[in-house]
FIMI-338999 format. One record per residue: residue number from 1; residue in three letters; x, y, z of N, C-alpha, C, O in turn. Coordinates in steps of 0.05 Angstrom, whole numbers, plus 5000, padded with zeros to 4 digits. Example, Ala and Ser with C-alpha at 12.3 -4.5 7.8 and 13.67 -1.06 7.14 Angstrom:
% residues 2
REC num residuo n.xx n.yy n.zz ca.xx ca.yy ca.zz c.xx c.yy c.zz o.xx o.yy o.zz
REC   1     ALA 5264 4886 5156  5246  4910  5156 5264 4934 5156 5285 4934 5169
REC   2     SER 5257 4955 5142  5273  4979  5143 5258 5001 5157 5268 5023 5161
This chain:
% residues 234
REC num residuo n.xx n.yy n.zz ca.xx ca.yy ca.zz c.xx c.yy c.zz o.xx o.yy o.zz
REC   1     UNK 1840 8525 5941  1842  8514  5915 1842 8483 5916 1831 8467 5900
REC   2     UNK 1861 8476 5949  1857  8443  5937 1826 8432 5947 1818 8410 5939
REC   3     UNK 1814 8444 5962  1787  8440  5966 1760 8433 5949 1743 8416 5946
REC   4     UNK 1771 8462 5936  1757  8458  5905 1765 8431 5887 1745 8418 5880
REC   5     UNK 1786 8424 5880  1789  8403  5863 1790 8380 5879 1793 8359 5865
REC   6     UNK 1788 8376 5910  1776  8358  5919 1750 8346 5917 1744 8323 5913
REC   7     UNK 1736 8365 5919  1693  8377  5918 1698 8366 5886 1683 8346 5884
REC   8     UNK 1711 8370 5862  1702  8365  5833 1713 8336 5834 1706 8327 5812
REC   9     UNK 1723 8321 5844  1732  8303  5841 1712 8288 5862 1703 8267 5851
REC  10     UNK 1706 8290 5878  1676  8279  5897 1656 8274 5875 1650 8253 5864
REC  11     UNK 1648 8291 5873  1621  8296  5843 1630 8283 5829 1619 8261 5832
REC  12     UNK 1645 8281 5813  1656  8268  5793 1648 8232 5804 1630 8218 5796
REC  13     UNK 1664 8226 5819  1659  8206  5827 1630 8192 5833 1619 8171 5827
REC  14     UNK 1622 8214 5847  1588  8207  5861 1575 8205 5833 1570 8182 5825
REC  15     UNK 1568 8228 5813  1560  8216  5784 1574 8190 5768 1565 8183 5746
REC  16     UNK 1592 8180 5780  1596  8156  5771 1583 8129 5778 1584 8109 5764
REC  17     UNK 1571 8133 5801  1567  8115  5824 1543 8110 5815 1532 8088 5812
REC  18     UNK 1527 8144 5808  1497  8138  5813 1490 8130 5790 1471 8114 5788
REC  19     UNK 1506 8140 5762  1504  8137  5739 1505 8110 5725 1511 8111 5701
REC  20     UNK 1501 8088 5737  1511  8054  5728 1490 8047 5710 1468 8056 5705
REC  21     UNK 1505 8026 5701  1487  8003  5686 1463 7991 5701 1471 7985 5723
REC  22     UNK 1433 7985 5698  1420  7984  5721 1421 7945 5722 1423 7929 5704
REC  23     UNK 1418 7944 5748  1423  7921  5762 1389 7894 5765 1385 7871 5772
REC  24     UNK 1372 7920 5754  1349  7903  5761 1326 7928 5752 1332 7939 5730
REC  25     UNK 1302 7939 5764  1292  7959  5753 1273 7963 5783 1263 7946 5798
REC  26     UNK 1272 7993 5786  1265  8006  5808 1258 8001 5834 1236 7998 5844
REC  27     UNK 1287 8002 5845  1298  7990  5871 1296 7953 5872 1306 7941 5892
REC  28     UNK 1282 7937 5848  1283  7908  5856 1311 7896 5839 1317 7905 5817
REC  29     UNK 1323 7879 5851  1347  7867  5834 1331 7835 5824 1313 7821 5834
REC  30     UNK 1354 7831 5793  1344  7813  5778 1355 7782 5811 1368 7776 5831
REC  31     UNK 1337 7776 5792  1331  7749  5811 1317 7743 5840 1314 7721 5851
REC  32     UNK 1308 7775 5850  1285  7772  5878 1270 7761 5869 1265 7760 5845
REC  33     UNK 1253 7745 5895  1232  7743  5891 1202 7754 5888 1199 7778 5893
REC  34     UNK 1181 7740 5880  1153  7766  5881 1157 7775 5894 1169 7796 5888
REC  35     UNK 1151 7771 5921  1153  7794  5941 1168 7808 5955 1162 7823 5973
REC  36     UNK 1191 7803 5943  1218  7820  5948 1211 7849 5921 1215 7873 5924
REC  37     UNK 1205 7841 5905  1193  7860  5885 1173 7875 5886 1166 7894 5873
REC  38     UNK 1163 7861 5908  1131  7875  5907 1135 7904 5930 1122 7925 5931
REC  39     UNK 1160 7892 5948  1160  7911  5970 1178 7926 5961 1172 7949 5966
REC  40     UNK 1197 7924 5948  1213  7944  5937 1210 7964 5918 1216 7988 5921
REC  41     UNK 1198 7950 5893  1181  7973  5887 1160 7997 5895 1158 8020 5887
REC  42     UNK 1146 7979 5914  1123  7990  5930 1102 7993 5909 1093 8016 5904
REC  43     UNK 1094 7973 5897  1073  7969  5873 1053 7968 5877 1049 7946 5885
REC  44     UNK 1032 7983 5875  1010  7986  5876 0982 7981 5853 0981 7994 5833
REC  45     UNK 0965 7965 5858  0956  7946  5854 0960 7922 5837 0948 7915 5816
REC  46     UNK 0987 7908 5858  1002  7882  5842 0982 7864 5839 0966 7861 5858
REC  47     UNK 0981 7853 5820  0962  7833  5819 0976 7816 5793 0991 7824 5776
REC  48     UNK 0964 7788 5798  0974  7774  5771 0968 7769 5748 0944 7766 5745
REC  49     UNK 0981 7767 5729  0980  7778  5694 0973 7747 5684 0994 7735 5681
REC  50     UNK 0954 7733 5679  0944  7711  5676 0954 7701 5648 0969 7682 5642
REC  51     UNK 0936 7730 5627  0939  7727  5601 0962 7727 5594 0970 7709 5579
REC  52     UNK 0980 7748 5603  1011  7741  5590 1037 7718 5591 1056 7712 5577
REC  53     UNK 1017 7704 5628  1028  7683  5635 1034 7655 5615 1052 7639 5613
REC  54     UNK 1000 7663 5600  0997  7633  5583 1002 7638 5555 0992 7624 5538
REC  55     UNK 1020 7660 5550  1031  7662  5527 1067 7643 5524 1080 7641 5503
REC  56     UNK 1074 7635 5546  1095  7629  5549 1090 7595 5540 1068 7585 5535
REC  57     UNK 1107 7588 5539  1099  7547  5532 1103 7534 5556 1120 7533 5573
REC  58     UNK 1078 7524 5551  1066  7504  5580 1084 7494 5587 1099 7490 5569
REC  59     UNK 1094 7483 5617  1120  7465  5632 1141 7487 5632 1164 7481 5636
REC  60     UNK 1134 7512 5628  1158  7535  5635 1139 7551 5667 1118 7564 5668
REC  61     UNK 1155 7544 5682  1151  7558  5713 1149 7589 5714 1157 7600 5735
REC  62     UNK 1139 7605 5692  1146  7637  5679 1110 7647 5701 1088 7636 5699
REC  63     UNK 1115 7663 5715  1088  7680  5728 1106 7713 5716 1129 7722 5710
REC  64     UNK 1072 7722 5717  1077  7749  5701 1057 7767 5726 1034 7758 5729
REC  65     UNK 1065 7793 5745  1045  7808  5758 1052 7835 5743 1069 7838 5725
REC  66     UNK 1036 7857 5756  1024  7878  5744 1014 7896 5750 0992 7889 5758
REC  67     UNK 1017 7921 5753  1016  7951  5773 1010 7967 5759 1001 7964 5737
REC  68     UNK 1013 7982 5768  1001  8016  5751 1023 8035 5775 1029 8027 5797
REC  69     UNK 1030 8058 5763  1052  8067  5770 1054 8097 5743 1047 8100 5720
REC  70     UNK 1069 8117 5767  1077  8140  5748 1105 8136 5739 1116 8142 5760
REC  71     UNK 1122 8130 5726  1148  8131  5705 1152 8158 5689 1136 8165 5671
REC  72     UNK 1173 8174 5697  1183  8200  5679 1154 8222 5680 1151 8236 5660
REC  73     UNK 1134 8222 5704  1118  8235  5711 1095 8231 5685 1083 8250 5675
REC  74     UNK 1092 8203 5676  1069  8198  5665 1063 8162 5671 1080 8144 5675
REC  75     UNK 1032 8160 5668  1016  8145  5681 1027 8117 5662 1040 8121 5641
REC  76     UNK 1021 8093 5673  1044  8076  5661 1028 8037 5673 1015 8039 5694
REC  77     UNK 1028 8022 5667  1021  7999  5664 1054 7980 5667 1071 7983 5650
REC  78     UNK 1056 7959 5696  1081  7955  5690 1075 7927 5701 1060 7921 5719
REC  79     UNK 1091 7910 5684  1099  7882  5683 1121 7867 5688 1138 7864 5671
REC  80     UNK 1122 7859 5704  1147  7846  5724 1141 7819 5713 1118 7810 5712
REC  81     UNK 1167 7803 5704  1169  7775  5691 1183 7763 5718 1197 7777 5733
REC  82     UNK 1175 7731 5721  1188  7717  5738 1195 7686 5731 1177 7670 5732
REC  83     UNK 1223 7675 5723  1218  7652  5730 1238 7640 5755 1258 7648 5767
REC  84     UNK 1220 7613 5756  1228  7605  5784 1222 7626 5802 1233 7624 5824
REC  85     UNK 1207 7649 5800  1201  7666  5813 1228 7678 5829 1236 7685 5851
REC  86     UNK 1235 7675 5801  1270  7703  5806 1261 7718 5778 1259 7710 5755
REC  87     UNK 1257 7744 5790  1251  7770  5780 1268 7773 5749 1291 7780 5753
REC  88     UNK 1261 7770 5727  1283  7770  5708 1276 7800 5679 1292 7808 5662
REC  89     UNK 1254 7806 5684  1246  7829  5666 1220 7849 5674 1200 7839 5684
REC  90     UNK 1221 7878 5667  1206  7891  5675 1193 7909 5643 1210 7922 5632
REC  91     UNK 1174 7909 5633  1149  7923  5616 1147 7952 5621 1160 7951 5642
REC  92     UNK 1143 7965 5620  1132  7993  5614 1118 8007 5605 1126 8029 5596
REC  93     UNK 1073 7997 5601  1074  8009  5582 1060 8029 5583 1041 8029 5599
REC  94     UNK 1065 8050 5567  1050  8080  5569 1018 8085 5567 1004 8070 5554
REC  95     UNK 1009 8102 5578  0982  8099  5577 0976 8133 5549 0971 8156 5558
REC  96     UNK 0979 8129 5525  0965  8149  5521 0938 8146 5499 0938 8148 5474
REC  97     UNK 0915 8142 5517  0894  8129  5504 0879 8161 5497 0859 8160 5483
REC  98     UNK 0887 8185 5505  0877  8213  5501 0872 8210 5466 0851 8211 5452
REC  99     UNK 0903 8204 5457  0904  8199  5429 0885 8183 5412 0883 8185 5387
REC 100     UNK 0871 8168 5427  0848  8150  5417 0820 8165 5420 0800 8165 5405
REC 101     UNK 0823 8176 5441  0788  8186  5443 0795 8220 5429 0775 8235 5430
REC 102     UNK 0815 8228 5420  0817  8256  5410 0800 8274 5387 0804 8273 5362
REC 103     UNK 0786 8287 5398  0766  8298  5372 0770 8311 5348 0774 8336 5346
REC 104     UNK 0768 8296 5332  0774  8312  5306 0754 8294 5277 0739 8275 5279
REC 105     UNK 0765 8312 5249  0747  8305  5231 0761 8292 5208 0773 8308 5194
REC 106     UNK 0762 8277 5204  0786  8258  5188 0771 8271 5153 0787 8275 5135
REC 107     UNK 0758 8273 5152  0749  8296  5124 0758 8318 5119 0756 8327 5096
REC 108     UNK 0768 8331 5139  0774  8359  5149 0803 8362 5149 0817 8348 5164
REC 109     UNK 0813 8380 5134  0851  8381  5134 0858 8396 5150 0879 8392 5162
REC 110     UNK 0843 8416 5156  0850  8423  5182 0853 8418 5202 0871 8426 5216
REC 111     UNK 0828 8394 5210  0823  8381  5226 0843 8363 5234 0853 8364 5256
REC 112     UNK 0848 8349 5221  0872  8318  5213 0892 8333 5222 0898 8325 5244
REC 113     UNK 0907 8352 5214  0928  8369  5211 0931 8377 5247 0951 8370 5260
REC 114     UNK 0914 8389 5257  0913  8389  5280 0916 8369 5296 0929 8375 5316
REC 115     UNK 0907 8341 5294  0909  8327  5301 0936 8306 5301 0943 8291 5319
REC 116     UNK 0947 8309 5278  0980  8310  5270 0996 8324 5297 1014 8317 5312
REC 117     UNK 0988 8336 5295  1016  8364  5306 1014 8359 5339 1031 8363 5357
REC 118     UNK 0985 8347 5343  0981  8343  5368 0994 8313 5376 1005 8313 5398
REC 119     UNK 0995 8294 5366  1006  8271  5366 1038 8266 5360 1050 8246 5369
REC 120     UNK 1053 8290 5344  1074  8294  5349 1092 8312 5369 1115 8311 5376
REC 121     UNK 1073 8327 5375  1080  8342  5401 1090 8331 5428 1111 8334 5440
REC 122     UNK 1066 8315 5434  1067  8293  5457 1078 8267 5452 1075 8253 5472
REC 123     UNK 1092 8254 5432  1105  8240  5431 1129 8253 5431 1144 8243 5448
REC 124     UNK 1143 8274 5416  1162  8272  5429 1177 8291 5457 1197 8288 5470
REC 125     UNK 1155 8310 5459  1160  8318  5493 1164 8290 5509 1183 8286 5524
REC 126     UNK 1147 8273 5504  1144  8246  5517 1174 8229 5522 1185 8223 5543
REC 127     UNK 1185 8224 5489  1215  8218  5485 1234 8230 5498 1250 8220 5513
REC 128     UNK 1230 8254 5491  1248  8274  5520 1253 8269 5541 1276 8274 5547
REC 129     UNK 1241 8260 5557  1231  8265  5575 1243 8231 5586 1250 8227 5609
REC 130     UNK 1243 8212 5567  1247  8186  5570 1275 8187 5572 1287 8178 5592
REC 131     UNK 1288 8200 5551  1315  8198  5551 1328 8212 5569 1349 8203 5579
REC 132     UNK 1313 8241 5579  1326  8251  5607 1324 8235 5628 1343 8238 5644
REC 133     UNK 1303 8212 5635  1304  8197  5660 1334 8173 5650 1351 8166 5665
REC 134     UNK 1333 8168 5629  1352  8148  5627 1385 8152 5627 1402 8135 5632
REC 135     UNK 1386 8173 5620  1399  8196  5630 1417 8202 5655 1440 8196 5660
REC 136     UNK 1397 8215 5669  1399  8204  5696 1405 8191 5715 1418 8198 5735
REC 137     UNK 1392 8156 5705  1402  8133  5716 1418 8127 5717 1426 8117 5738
REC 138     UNK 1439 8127 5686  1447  8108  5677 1476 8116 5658 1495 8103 5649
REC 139     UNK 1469 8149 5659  1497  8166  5644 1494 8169 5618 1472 8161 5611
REC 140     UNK 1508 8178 5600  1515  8186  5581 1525 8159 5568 1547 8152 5575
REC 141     UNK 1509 8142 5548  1514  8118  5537 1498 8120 5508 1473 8121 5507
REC 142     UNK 1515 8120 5486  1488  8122  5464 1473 8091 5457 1482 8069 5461
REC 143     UNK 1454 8098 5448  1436  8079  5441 1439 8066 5413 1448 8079 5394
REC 144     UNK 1433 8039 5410  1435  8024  5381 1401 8026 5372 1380 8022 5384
REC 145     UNK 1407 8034 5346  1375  8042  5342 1366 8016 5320 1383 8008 5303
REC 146     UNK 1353 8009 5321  1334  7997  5286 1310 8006 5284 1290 8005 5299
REC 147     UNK 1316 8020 5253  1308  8028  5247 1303 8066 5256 1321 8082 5256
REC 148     UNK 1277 8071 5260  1280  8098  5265 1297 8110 5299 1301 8093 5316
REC 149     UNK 1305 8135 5303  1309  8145  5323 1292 8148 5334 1282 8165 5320
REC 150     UNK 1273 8143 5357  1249  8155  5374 1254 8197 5374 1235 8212 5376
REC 151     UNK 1274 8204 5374  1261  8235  5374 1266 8242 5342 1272 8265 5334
REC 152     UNK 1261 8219 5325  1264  8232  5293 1248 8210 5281 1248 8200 5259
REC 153     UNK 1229 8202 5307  1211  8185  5289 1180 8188 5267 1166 8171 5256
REC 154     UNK 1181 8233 5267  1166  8242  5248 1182 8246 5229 1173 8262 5212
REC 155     UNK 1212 8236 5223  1219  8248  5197 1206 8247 5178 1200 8268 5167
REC 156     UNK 1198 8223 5169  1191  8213  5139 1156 8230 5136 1148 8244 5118
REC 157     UNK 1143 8221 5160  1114  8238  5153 1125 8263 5148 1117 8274 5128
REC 158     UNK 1144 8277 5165  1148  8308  5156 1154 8320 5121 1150 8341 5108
REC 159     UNK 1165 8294 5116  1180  8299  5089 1155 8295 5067 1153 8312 5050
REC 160     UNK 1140 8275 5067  1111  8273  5063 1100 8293 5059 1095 8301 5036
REC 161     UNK 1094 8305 5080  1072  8328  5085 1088 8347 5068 1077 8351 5046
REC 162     UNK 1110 8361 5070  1119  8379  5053 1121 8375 5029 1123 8394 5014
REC 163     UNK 1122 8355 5021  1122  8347  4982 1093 8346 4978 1084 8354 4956
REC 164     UNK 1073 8335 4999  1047  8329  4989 1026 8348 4998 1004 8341 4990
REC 165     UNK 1026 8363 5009  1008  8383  5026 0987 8394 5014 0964 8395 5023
REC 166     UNK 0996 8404 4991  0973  8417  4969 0954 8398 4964 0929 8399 4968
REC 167     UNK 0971 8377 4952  0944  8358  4946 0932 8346 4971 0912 8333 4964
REC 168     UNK 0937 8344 5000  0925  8334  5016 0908 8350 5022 0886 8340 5030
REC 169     UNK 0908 8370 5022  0888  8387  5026 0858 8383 5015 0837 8392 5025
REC 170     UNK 0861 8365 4988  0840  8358  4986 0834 8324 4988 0819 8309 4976
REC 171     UNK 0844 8323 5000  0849  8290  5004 0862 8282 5033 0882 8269 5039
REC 172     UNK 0842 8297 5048  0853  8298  5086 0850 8265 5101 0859 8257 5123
REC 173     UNK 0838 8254 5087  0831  8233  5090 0861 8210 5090 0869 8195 5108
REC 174     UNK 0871 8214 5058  0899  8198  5054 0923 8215 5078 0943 8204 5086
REC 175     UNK 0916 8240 5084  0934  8248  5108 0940 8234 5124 0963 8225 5130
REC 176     UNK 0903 8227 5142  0903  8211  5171 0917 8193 5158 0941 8194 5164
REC 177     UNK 0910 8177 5142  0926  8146  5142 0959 8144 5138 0970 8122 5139
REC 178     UNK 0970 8167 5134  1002  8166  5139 1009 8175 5159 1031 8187 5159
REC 179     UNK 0993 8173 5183  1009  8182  5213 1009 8155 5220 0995 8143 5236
REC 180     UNK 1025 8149 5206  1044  8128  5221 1073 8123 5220 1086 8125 5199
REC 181     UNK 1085 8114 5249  1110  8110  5250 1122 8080 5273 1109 8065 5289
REC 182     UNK 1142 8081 5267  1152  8070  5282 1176 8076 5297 1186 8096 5287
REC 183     UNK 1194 8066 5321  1215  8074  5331 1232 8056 5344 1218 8041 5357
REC 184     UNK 1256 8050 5348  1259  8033  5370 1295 8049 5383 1309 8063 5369
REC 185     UNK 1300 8043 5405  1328  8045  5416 1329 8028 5433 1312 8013 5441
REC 186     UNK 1358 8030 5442  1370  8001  5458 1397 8004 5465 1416 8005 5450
REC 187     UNK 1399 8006 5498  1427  8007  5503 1431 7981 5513 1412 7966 5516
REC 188     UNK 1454 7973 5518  1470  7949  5527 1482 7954 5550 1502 7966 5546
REC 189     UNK 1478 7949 5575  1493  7950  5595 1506 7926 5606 1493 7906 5602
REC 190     UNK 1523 7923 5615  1535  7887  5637 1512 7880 5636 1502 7871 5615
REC 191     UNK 1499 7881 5658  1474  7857  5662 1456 7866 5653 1440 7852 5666
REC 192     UNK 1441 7881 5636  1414  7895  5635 1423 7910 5602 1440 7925 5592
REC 193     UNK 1400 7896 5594  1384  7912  5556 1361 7925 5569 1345 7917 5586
REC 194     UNK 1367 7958 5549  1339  7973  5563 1327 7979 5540 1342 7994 5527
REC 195     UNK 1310 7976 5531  1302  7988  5505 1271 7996 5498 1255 7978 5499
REC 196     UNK 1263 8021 5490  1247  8032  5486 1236 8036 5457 1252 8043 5440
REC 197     UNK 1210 8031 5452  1194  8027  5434 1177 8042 5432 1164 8047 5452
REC 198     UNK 1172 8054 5410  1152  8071  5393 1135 8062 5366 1143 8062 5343
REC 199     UNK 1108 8055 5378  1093  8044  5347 1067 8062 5342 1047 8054 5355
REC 200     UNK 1064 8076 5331  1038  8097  5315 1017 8090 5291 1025 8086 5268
REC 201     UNK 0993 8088 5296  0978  8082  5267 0958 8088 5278 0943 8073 5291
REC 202     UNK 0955 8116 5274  0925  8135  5285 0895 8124 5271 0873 8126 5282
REC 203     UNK 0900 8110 5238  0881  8103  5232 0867 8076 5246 0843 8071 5245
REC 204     UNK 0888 8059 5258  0874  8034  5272 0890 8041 5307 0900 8025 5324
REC 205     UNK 0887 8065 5309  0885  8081  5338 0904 8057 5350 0892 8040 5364
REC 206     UNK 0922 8056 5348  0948  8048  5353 0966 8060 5368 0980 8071 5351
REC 207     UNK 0978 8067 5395  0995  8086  5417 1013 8069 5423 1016 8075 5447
REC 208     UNK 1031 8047 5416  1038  8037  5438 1072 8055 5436 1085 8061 5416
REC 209     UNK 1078 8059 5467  1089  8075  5474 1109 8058 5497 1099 8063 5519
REC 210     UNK 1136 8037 5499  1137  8019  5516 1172 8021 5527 1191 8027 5513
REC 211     UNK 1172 8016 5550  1202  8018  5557 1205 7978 5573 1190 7962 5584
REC 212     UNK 1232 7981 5564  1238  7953  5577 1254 7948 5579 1268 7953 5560
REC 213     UNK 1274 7928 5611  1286  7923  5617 1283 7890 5628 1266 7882 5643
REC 214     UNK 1307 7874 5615  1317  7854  5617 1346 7837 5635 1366 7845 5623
REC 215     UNK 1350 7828 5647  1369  7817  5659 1384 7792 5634 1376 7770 5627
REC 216     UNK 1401 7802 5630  1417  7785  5606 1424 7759 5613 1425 7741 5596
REC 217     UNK 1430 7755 5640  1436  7723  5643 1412 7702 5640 1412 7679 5629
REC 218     UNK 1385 7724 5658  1368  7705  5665 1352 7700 5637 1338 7681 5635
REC 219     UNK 1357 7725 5610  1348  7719  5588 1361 7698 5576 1343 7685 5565
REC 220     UNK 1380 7689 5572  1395  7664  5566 1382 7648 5568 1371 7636 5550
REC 221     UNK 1380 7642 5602  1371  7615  5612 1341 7612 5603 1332 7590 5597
REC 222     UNK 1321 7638 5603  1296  7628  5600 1290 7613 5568 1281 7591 5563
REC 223     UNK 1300 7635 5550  1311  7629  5513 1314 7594 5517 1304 7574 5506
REC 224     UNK 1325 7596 5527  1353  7555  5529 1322 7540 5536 1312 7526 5518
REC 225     UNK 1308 7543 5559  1285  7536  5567 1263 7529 5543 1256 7508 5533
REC 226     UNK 1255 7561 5539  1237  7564  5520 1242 7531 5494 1230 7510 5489
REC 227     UNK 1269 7546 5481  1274  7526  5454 1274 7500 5458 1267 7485 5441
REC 228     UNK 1286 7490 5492  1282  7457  5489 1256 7447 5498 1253 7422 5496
REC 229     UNK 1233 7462 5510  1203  7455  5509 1192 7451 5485 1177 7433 5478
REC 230     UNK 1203 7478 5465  1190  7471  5431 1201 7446 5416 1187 7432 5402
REC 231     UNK 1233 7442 5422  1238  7415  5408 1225 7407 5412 1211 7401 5393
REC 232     UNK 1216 7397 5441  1213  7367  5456 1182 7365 5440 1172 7343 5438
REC 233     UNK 1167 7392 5430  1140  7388  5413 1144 7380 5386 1127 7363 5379
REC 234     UNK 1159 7385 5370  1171  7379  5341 1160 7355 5349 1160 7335 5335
């Protein structure tokens, strides 16, 4: 008997351990450098992110590189932020371009309709699937949402479609153009904001599907950065 409540009290503990706030994002901690990131991750084809580089304001030391990688066993685009080349944020973003090339007949209610059910399917198996890895990592922490929930982000089309169905039927067309949504969540940990994004607009073939993690100190300092380059332009 005391064995047993030894063994539940191990576990207990060990899910505490493994279960943390994350420190940096897959195996790299905030503030390595590139290539402390590059090896730790084991990132495969790192290369550097030019365009996103020169979105930042000129006289900020900010390099941006860039991999491809499987996340929660789907294909994924990932962006590692650096300044002073200390590792300070990691991108996530999903690849589901299927949803773009998907055949169907936007005249056709059947068609559309199928094409609906198929876009809500896989988004939120997808969500699932996000929240079980985070899960995982990181324990049992709820999320601050704005705006929609990501696994209740077909409410409103659902409610739509059931008040309007009859008449869409002849009007499959105004269907496609209400598959759209949006989503967002966000936990707070000590050092690290993780927050995941959901944006849909099948008519201007729109997927973006994004997870992200931030280091809270080093977001401070870059913000403080950022705003006294723009004064110094005023």
């Amino acid at each position: 008997m005391q064995s047993i409540k030894c063994l539940i009290i191990i576990t207990a503990l060990a899910t505490m351990i493994t279960a943390k706030g994350p420190g940096g994002f897959n195996g790299a901690s905030w503030g390595d450098a590139s290539e402390m990131v590059r090896t730790a991750t084991k990132a495969s084809l790192w290369q550097p992110d030019n365009a996103t580089t020169r979105g930042f304001p000129s006289g900020m030391n900010i390099s941006v590189f860039q991999s491809v990688d499987s996340v929660a066993g789907y294909k994924a685009s990932i962006k590692y932020y650096f300044y002073n080349n200390r590792f300070f944020q990691a991108t996530v973003t999903f690849n589901f371009d299927d949803m773009k090339r998907y055949d169907f007949n936007y005249n056709v209610y059947r068609s559309v309709n199928e094409y609906y059910h198929y876009i809500r399917s896989k988004s939120l198996v997808f969500t699932d699937d996000i929240y079980r890895l985070l899960l995982q990592k990181y324990g049992k922490k709820e999320p601050v949402f704005e705006g929609l929930n990501p696994r209740y982000m077909f409410v409103n089309i659902d409610k739509y479609l059931n008040r309007e169905r009859w008449n869409l039927r002849y009007h499959p067309y105004d269907y496609y153009t209400k598959i759209v949504t949006a989503a967002y969540a966000r936990w707070d940990f000590p050092e690290t904001r993780v927050t995941f994004s959901v944006a849909i607009n099948a008519k201007e073939k729109r997927f973006d599907y994004q997870l992200s993690l931030i280091s809270l100190d080093m977001e401070k300092t870059v913000r403080q950065m950022m705003d006294s380059l723009r004064m110094k332009g005023l």
